[in-house]
N, C-alpha and C positions, 0 to 999 in steps of 0.2 A: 664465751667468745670462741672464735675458730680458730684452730691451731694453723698454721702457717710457717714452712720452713723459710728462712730470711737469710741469703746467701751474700756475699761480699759484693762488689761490684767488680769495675776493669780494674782486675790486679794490673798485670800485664804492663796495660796502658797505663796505667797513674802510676808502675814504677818508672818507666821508661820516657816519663814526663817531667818528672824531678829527677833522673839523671844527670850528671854533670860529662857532656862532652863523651856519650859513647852511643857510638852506633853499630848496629851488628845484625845480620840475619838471625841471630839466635837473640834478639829482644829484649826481655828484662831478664832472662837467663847472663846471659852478658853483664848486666849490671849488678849482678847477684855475685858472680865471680869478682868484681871490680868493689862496686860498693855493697856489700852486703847490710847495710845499716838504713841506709835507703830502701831495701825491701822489708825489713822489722820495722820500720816505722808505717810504712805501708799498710802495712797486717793489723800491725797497732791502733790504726786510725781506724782502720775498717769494723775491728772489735768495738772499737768506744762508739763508733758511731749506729750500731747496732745488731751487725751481722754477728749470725750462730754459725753458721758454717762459712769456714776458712779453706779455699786452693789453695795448695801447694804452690810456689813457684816453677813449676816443671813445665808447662805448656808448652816450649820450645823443646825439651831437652829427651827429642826422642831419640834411639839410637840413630836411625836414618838421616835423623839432621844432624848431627854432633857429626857421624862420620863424613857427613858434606863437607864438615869445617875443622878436618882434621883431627876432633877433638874426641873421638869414641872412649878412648881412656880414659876421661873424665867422667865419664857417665855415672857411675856411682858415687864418686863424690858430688858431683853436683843434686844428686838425690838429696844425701848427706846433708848437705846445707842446707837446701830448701827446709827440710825439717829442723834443722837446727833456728835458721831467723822466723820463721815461723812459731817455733816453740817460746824464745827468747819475747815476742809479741806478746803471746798465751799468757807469759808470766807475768809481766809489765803490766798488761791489763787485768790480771785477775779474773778472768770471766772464764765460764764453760763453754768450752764452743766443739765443734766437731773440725776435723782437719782432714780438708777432703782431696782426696788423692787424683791427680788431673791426666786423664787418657784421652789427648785429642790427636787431629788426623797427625799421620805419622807424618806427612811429605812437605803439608805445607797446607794452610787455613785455604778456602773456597776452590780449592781446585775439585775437577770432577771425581777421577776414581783412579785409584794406583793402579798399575797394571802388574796386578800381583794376586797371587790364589788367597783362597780366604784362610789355609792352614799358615801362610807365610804371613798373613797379617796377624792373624793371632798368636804366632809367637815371638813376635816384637810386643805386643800389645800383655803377653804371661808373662815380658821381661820386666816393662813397666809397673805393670799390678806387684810381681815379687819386690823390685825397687820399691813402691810404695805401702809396703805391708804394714807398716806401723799406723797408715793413714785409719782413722775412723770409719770414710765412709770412699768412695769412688765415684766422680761427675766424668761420662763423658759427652764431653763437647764439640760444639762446630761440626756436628757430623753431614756431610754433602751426600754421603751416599748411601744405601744399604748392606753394602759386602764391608767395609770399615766397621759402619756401626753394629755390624753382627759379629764381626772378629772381636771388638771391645767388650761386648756384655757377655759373650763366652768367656773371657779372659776375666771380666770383673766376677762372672757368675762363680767360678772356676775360686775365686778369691773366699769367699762366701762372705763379704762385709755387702752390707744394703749402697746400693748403686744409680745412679739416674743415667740416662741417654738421651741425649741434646740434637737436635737437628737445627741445621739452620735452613729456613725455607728463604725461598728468591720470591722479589715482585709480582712472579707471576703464579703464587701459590706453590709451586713443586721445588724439591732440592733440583742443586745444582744437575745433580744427575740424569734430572726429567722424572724422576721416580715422584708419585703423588706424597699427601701426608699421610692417607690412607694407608698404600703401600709399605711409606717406613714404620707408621707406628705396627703392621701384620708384620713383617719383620723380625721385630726386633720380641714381641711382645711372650715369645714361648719361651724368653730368658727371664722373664718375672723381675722387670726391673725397677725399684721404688718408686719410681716416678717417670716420665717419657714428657720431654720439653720443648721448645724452641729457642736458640740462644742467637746470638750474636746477629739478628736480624733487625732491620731496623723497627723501631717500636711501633709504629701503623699496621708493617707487616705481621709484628705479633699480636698486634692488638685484633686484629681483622680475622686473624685466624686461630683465636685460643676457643670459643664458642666450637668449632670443628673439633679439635684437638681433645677438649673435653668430652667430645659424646664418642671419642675412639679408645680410652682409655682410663681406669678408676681415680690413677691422682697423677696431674699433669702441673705444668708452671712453664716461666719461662722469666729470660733476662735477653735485655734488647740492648744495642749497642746504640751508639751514639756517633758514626760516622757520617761524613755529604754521603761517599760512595767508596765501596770496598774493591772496587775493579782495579784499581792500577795496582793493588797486592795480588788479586787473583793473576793479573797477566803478569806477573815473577818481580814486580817493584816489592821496594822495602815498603814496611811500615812507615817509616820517617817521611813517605809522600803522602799518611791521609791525613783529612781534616777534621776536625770534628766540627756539629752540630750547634750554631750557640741557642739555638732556639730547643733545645731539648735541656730546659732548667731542670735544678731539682723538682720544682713545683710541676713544670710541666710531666715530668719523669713517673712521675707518682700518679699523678692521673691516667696516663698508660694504666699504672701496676694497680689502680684502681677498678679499672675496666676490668683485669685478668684475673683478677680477685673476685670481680661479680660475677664471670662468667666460667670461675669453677678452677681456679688455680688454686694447687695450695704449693708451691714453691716459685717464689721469686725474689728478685735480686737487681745485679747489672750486669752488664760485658763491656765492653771497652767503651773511651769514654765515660763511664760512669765510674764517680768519684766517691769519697765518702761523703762528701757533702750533700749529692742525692742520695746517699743511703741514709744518712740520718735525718736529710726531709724526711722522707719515705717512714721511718720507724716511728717517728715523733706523730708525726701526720694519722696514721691509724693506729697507733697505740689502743685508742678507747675501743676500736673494734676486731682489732685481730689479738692475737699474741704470738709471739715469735718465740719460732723452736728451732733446733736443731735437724739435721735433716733425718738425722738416726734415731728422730722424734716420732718421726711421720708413721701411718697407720701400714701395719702388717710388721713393724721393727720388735725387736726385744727391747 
């Protein structure tokens, strides 16, 4: 059967959904400080329900946001925990999994491009990878542009643990940036990174565009989110304004990852929106035809 790395789903969102009464620009990083037990159980569900590879709760907690909200002195504890509920998960479930260390945009999810040199973004992004040096493996994600996701896979490179780079493509085929898929995956691709994906896009838009993706690249994947529409975050709203999808079930979710599966993915998963409960459709579901790995599984790893 074909090996297949099999990734969590919306951490993020499913911690920030069983929350009790907190809201915050910095998301389930927030509720991590607050209720720490609500994201181990998170992690937890995620393992039982089939996922090999586990984020980090960091997606929020780059320095550039923590110093928006005051909070930059917490920056390494907040690292600190995410590995601790995370590990506290590991053990409760008993399973092997990889714990993968989360390097997304520094500013803020869909926006176009920092206006900042690519040496400046890379060493926020050396701060992050050192923060995260106990992780397994390194995913970055939601990547909108090509000067980010180049600052990330030098930082991740620079790491030497095995790595993926995530882009999120728009409606109309291209990152936010106007930059092609062509363009980012030439990019990024002289940092030899495990895998080169598409994330947090809606699932049509990845499904429509994994066939391309696959003939730009040796091992590709991708995990699609589950929003109406992500614009009132892009123009500076909180997350607490989007919706989710109900027409993207587990069952339907999987037919997506079915499609991406056929047409040449070997990593997939979910992004926001996606609960364990489509992750363990999803694992149940092609059991008899795939088998699910670890990402530090995947072809060219030790």
């Amino acid at each position: 059967m074909r090996s297949v790395a099999l990734l969590d789903g919306g951490l993020g969102q499913e911690i920030y959904r069983r929350a009790r009464e907190v809201s915050s620009p910095l998301w389930s990083v927030a509720v991590m400080l607050e209720q720490p037990e609500v994201v181990s159980s998170v992690h937890e569900d995620f393992i039982r329900a089939g996922a090999r590879t586990l984020s980090l709760n960091t997606y929020a907690a780059t320095p550039t946001r923590l110093l928006e909200q005051g909070m930059l002195d917490q920056l390494e504890a907040i690292h600190h925990q995410a590995f601790t509920v995370l590990e506290k998960a590991i053990e409760a479930a008993g399973v092997d999994v990889d714990i993968a260390g989360c390097l997304g945009p520094l500013v803020g999810s869909y926006q176009i491009q920092p206006d900042r040199s690519f040496e400046d973004l890379k060493k926020e992004y050396d701060t992050l990878a050192r923060l995260q040096s106990r992780a397994d493996v390194l995913l970055i994600e939601t990547m909108t542009n090509t000067l980010e996701a180049r600052a990330a896979c030098a930082a991740a490179q620079a790491s030497g643990k095995p790595f993926g780079v995530a882009f999120r493509m728009e409606k109309d085929g291209k990152l936010k940036s106007g930059e092609s898929l062509e363009e980012a995956v030439a990019a990024v691709e002289s940092y030899e990174p495990t895998a080169v994906m598409l994330n947090c896009c809606d699932p049509e838009v990845l499904t429509s565009a994994m066939p391309r993706l696959a003939g730009l690249y040796p091992v590709v994947g991708g995990y699609a989110n589950a929003f109406k529409t992500v614009e009132p975050m892009a123009r500076g709203r909180s997350v607490d304004v989007l919706e989710a999808r109900i027409d993207i079930s587990p069952s339907a979710h999987t037919e997506h990852v079915r499609h991406w599966l056929a047409d040449g993915a070997r990593v997939v998963g979910g992004c926001c929106e996606i609960t364990p409960t489509h992750i363990r459709h999803l694992a149940d579901s092609l059991a008899d035809e795939f088998t699910f790995i670890r990402f530090s599984q995947l072809p060219g790893q030790d």
